[in-house]
C-alpha positions as CSV (number, residue, x, y, z in Angstrom):
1,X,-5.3,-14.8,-20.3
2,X,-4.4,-12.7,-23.0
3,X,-8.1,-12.2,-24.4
4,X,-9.3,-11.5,-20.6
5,X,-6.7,-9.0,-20.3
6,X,-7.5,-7.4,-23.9
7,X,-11.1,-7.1,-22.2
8,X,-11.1,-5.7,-19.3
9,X,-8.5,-2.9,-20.8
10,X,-11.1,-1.8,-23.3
11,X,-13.8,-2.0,-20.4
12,X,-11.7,0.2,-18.3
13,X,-11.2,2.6,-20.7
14,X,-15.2,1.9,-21.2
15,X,-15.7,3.0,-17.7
16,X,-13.6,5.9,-17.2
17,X,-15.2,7.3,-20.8
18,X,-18.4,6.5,-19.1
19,X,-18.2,8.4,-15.9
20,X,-17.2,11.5,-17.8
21,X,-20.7,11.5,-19.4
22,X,-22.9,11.3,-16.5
23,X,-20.8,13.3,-14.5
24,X,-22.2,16.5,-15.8
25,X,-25.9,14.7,-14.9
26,X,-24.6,14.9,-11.1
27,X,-23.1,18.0,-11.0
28,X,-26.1,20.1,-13.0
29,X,-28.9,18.1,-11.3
30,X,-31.7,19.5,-10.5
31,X,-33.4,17.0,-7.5
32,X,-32.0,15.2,-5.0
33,X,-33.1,12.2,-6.5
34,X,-31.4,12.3,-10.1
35,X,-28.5,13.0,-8.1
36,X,-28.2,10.5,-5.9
37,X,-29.5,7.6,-8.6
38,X,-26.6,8.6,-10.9
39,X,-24.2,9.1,-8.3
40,X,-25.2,5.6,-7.2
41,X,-24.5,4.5,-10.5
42,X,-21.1,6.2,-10.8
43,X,-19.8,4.7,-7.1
44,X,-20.6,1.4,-8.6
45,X,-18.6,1.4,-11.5
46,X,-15.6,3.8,-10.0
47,X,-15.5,0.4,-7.7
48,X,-15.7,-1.8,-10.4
49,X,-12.6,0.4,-11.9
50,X,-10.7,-0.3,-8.6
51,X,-10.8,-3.8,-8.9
52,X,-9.6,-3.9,-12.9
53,X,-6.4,-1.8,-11.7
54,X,-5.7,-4.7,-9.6
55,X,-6.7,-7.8,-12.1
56,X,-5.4,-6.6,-15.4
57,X,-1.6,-6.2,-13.9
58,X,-2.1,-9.6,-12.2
59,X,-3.8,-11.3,-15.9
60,X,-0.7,-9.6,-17.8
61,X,2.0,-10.7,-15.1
62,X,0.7,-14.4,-16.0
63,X,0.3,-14.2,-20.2
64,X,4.3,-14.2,-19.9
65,X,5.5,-17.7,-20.0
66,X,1.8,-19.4,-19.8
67,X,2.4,-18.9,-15.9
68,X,-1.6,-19.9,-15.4
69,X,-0.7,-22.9,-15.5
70,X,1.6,-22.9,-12.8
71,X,-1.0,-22.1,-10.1
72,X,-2.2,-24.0,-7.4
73,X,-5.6,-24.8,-7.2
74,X,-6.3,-22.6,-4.4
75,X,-5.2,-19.6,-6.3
76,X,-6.2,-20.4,-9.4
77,X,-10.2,-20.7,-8.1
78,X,-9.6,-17.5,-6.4
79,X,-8.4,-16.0,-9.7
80,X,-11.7,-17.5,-11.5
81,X,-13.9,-16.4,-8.9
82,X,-12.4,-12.6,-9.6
83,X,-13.0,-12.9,-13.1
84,X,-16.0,-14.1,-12.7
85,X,-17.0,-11.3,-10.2
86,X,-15.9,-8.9,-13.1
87,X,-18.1,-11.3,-16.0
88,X,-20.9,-10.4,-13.8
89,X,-19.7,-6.3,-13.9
90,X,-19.8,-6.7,-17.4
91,X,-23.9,-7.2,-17.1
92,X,-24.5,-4.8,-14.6
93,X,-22.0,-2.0,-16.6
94,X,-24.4,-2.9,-19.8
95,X,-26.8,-2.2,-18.0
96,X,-26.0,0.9,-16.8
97,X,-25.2,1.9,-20.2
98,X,-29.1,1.2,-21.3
99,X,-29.9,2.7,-18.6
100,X,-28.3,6.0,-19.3
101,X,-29.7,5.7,-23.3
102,X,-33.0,7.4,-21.3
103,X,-31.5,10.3,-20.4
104,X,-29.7,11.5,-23.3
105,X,-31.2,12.8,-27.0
106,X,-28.2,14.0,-28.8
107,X,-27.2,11.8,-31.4
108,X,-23.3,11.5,-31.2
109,X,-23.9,10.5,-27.0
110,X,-26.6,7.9,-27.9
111,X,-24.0,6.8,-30.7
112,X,-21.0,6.5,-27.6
113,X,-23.4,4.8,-25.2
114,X,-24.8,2.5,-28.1
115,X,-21.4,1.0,-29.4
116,X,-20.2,0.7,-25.4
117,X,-22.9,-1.4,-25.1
118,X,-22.6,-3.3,-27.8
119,X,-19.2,-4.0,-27.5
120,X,-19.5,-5.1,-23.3
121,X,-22.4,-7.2,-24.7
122,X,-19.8,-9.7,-26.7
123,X,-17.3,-8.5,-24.0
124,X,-19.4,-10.3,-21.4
125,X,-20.3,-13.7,-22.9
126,X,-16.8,-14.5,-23.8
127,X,-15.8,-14.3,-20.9
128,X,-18.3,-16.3,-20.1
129,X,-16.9,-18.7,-22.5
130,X,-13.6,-18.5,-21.1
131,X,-14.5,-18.8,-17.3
132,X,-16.2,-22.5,-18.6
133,X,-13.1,-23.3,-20.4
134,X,-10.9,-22.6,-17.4
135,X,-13.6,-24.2,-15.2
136,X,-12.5,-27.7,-17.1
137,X,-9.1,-27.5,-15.0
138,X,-11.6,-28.6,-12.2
139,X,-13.5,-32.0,-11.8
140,X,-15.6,-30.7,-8.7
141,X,-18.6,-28.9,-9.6
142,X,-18.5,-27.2,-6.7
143,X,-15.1,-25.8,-7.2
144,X,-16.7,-24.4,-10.7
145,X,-18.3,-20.7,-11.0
146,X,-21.4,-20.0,-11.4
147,X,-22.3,-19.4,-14.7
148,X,-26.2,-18.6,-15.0
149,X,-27.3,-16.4,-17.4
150,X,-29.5,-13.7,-15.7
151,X,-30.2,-12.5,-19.9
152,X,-32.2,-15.7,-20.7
153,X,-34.1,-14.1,-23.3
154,X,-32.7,-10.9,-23.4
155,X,-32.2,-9.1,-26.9
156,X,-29.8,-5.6,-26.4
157,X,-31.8,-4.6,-29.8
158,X,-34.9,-5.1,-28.6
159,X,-35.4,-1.7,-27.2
160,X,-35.5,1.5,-29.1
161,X,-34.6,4.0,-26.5
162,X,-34.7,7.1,-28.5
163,X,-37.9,6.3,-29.5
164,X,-39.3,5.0,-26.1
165,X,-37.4,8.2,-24.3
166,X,-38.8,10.6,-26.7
167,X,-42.1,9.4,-26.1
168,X,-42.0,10.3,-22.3
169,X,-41.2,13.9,-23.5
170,X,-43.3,16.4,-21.5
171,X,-44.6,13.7,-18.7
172,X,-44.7,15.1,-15.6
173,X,-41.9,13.9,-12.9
174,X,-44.1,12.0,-10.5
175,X,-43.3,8.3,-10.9
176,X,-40.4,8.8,-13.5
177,X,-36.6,8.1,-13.6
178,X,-34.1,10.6,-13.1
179,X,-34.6,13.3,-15.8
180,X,-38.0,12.7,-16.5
181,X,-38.5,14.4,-19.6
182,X,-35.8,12.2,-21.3
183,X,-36.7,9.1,-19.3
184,X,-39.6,6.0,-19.6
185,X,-41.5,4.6,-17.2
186,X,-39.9,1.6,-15.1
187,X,-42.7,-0.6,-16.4
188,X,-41.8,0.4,-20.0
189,X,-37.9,-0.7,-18.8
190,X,-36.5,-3.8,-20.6
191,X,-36.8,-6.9,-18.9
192,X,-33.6,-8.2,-17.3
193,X,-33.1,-4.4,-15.9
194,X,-32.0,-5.1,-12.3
195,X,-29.3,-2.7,-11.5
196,X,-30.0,-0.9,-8.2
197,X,-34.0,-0.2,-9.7
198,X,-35.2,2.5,-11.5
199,X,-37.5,3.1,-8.4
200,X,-36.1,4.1,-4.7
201,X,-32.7,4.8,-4.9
């Protein structure tokens, strides 16, 4: 419990550092669309941020005294299925963070948004690795989260977003992500992309 509560307080601290960067996207945008896509993106994670106020009080009220292992069944499933609702906000809060390496060209932002990244990256498959471990208390698969890797195949290096966003430079807005002239094509977008679309929103 103690490395799931180490996690999720550097991930909120993630967030919050996070949602100060793009907030100065919503408030200077310039279309209704790059608004609304990054405000999208910002809801998401200020509910994600909700949630983490609640489970990181609980996950510390239990490291004292190894009290985990007191729970009943019933609430210790209903604690795994929470941390596994936040494993899988560590892949869609990755994501946004690629997302966002479109949009900005300064180097000490793109630096910021890289190591975030990064660091939720390893953040997100050990808790994978911890949800199986604490799966084990169960016998019933059924009572077991599910653990699927939507990344099968995904590399967080593969992409070169400066390059790749600085190649879109001048490209007119039709068909384009929010803030065009910093932004790629959704074709161009790395697969395993899914959060909200780059398209629609």
């Amino acid at each position: 419990m103690s490395q799931l509560h180490a996690i999720f307080t550097r991930t909120s601290g993630f967030i919050e550092r996070f949602m100060g960067i793009i907030q100065p996207i919503i408030d200077a945008a310039q279309d209704e669309h790059t608004r609304l896509y990054y405000h999208h993106i910002l809801e998401e994670e200020e509910q994600r941020l909700g949630r983490l106020n609640e489970l990181i009080p609980y996950l510390d009220s239990l490291i004292d005294g190894d009290k985990a292992k007191q729970l009943s069944d019933r609430e210790f499933s209903r604690l795994l299925s929470d941390i596994n609702l936040e494993r899988f906000g560590l892949h869609n809060f990755r994501e946004h963070l690629e997302l966002s390496l479109y949009e900005f060209q300064d180097e000490e932002t793109r630096s910021v948004l890289s190591s975030m990244r990064e660091a939720t990256q390893e953040d997100y498959l050990r808790v994978k690795e911890i949800i199986a471990a604490l799966s084990e208390r169960f016998s019933d698969d059924d009572r077991r989260p599910d653990l699927t890797d939507h990344d099968e195949g995904h590399d967080i290096h593969q992409v070169d977003h400066l390059q790749a966003s600085a190649a879109q430079i001048g490209s007119a807005h039709a068909g384009k992500a929010p803030g065009a002239a910093h932004a790629v094509s959704a074709p161009a977008a790395k697969k395993g992309l899914t959060v909200g679309s780059l398209k629609g929103l």
